[in-house]
N, CA, C and O of each residue as an XYZ file, in Angstrom:
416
protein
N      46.691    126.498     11.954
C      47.227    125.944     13.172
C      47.323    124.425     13.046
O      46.445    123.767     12.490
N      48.301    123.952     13.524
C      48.844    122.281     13.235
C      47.811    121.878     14.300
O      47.058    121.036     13.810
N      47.550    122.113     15.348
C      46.604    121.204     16.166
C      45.407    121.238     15.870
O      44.798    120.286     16.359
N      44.674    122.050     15.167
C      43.307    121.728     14.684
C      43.693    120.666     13.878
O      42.972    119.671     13.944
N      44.763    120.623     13.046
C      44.686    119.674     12.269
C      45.053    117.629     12.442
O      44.926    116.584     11.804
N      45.440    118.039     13.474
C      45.296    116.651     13.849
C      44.347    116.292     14.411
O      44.270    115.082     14.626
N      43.157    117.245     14.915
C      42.287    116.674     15.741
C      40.876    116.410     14.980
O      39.881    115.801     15.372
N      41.166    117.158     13.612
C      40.530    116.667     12.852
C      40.557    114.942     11.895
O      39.579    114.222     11.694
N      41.873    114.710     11.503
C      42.145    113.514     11.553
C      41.713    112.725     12.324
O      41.254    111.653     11.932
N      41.763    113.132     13.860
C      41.913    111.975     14.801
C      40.525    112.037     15.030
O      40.204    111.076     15.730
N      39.439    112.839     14.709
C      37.902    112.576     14.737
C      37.606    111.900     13.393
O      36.665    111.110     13.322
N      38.361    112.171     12.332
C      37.668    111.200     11.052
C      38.606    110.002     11.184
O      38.279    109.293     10.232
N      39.483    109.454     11.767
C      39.902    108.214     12.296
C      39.065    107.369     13.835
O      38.927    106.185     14.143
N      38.854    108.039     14.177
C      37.515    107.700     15.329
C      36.149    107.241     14.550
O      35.443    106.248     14.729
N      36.038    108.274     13.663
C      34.586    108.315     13.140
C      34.825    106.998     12.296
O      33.759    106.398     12.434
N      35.567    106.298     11.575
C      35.758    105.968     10.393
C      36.296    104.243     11.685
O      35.899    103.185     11.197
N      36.994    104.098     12.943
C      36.905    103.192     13.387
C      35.860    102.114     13.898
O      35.769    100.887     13.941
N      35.283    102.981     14.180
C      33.497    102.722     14.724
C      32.770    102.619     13.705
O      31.766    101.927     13.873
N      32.973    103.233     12.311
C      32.136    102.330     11.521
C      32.329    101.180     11.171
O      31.444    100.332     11.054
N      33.907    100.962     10.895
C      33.968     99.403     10.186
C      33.788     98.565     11.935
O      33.491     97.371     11.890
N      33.908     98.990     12.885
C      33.497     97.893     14.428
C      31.763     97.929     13.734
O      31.173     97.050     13.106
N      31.500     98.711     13.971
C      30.128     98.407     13.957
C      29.934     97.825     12.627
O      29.348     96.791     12.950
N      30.056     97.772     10.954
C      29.734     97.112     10.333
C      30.335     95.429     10.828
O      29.720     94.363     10.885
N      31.568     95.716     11.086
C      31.836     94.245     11.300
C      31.359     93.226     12.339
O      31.334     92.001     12.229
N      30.834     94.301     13.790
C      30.126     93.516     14.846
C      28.620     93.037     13.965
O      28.030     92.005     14.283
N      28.158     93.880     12.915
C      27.049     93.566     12.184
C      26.680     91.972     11.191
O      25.756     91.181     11.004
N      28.160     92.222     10.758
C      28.722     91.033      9.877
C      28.124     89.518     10.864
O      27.191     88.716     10.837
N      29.433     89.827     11.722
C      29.020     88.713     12.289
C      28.080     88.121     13.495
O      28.046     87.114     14.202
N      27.294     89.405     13.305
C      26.355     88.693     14.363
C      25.027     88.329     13.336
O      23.884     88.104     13.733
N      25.326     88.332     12.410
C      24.470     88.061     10.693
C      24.522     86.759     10.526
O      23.482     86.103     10.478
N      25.987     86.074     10.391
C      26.432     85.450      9.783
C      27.681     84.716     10.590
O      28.247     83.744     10.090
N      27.990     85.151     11.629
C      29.276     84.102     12.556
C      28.849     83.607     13.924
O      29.355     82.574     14.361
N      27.794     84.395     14.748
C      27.238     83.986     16.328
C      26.434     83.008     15.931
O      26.662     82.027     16.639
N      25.341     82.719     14.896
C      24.285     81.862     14.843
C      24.381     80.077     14.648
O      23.646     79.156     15.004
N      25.918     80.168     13.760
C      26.779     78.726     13.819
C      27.176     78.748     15.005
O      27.048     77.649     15.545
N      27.650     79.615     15.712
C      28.788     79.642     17.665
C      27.710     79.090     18.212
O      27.799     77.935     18.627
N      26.603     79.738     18.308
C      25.499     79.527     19.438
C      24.670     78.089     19.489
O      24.210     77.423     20.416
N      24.706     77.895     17.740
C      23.873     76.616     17.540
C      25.070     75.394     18.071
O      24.671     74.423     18.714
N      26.523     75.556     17.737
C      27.031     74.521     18.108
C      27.356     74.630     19.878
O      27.659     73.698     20.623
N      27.207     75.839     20.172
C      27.360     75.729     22.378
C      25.825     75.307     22.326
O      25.971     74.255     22.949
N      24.676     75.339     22.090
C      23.467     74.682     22.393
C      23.694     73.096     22.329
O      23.457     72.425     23.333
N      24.137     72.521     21.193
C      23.966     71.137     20.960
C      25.386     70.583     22.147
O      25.513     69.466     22.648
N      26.197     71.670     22.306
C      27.292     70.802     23.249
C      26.575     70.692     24.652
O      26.836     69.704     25.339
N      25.809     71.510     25.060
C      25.038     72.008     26.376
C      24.065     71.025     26.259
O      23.762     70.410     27.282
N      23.478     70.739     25.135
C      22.417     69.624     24.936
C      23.077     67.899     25.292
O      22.672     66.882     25.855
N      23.951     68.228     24.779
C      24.905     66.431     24.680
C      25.478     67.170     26.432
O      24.655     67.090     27.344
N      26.687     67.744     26.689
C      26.912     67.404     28.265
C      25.224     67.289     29.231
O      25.194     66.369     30.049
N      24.385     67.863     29.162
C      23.575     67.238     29.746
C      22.675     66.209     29.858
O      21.923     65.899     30.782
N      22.905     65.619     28.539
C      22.075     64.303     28.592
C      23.148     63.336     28.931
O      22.833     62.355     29.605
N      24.684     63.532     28.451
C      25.803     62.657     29.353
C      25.624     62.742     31.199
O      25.811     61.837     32.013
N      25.256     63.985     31.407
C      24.920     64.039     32.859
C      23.491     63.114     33.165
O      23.292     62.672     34.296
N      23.057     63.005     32.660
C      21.849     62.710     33.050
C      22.214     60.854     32.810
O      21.790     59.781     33.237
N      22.876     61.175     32.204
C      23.172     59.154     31.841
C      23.628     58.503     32.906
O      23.273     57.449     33.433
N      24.747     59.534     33.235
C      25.619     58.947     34.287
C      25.027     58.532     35.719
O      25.364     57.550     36.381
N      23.663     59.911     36.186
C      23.544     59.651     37.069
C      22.310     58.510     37.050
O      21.992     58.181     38.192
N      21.587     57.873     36.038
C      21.063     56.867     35.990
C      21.869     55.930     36.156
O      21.427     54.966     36.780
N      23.477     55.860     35.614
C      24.008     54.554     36.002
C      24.220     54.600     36.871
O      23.951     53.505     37.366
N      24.857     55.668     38.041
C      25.190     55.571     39.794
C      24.122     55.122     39.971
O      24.181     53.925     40.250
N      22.883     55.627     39.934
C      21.648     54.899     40.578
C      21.734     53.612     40.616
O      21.667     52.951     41.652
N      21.965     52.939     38.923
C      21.887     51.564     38.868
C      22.879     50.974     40.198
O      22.656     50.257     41.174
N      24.040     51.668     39.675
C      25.316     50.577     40.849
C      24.664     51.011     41.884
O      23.926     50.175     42.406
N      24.695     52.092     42.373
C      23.687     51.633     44.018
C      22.750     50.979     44.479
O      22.549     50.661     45.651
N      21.945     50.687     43.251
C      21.371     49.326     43.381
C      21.390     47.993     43.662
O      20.942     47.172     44.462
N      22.223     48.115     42.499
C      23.221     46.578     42.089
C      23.903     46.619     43.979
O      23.730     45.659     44.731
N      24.491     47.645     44.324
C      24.931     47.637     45.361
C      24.518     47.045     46.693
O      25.312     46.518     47.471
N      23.084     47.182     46.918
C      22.470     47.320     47.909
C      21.961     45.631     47.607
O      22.213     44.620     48.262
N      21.307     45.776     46.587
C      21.431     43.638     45.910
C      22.274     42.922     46.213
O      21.995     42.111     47.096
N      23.146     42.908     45.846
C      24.801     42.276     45.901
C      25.264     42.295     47.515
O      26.223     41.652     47.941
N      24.581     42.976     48.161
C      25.270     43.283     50.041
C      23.892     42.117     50.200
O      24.275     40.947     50.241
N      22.705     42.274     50.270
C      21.622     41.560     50.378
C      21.642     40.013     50.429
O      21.154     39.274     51.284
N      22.344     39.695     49.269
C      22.561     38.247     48.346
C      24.039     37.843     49.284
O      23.861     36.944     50.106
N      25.430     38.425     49.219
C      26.396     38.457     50.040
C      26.077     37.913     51.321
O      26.434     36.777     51.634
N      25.226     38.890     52.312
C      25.108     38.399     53.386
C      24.022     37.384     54.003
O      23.968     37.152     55.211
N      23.017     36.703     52.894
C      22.356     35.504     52.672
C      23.365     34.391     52.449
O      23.616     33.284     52.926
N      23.735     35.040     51.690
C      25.202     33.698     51.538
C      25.723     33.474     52.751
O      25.717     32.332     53.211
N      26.157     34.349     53.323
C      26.929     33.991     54.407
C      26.332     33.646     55.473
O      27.002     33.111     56.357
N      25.093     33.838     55.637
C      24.125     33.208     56.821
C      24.006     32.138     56.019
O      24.076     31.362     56.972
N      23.871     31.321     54.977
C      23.912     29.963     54.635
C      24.753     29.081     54.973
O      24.556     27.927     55.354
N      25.948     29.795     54.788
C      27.383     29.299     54.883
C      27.624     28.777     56.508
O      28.272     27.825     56.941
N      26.733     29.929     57.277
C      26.902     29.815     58.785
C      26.316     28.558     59.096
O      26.968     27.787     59.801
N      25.166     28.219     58.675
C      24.164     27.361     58.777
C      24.750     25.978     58.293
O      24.654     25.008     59.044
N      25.271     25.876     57.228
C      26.063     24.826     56.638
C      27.085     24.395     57.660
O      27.007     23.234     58.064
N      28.200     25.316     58.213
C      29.073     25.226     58.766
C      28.215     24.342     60.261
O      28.265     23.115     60.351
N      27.601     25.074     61.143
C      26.862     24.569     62.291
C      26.447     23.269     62.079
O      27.047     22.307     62.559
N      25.150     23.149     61.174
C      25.203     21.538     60.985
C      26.667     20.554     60.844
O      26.734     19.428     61.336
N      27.418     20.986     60.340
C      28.961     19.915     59.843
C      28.951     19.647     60.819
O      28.528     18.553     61.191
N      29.498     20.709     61.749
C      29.751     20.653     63.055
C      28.857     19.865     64.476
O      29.237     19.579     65.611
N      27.849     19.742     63.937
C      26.846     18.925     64.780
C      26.450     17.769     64.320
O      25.754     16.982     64.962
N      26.909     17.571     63.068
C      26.729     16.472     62.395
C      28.121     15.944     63.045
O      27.964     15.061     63.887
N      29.072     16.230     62.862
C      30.241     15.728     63.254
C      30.476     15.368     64.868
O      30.940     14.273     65.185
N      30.185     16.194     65.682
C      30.054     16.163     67.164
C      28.700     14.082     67.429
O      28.911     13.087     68.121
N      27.907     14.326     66.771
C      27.189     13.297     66.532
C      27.909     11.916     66.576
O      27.804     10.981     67.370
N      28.761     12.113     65.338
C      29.478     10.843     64.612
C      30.520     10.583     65.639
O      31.005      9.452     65.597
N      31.088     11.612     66.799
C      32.381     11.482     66.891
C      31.632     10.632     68.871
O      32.248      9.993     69.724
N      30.083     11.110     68.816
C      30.163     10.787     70.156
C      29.328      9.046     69.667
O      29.227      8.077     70.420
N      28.949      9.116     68.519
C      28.861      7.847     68.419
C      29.872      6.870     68.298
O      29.877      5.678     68.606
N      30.594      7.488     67.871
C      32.201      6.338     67.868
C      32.747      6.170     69.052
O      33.797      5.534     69.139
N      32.025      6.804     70.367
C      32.946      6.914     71.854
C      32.455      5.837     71.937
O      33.194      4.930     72.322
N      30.913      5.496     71.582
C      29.979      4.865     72.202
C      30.121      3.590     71.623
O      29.989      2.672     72.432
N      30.357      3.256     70.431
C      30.978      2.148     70.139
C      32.046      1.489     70.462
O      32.256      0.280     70.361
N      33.004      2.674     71.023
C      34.069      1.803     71.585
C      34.699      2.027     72.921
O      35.860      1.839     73.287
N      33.259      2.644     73.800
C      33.059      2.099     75.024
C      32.244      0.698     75.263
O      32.552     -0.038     76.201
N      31.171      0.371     74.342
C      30.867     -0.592     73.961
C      31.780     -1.977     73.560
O      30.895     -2.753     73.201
N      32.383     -2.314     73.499
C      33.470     -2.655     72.424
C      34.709     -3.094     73.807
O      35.846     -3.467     73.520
């Protein structure tokens, strides 16, 4: 009968697929995953110490940040202070000159 006979084929083509999968999943899990794995470890190793860099430098600039607003707005209360004296220094000079030349 022709159909036994293909189904015999098609079990020693089954049988005979699954061995070379399985020798070859053997192969390379011998000899091809252990280079894959060692080089996704060291990439997993490097993106997280790049993560870890970065967020030490945000830290820094938020620092620098919070310094720089600190120092900024010292300045500008100096500036205020500078400005006020001119201004009272000047109010001074200008009522002394009335006074000289109401005098006068």
């Amino acid at each position: 009968m022709p159909q036994f006979e293909q189904i015999e084929v098609f079990s020693s083509l089954i049988f005979w697929s699954l061995t070379s999968f399985t020798i070859l999943f053997l192969l390379l899990k011998r000899f091809a995953f252990p280079p894959i794995l060692e080089v996704l470890e060291e990439r997993e190793n490097k993106i997280r110490s790049e993560i870890g860099d970065a967020e030490k430098l945000r830290q820094e600039a938020e620092e620098l940040k919070v310094s720089l607003g600190k120092e900024l707005k010292s300045a500008h209360e100096k500036a205020q202070t500078i400005i006020q004296m001119a201004g009272d220094e000047s109010k001074k000079i200008q009522e002394k000159s009335i006074q000289e030349t109401q005098v006068k």
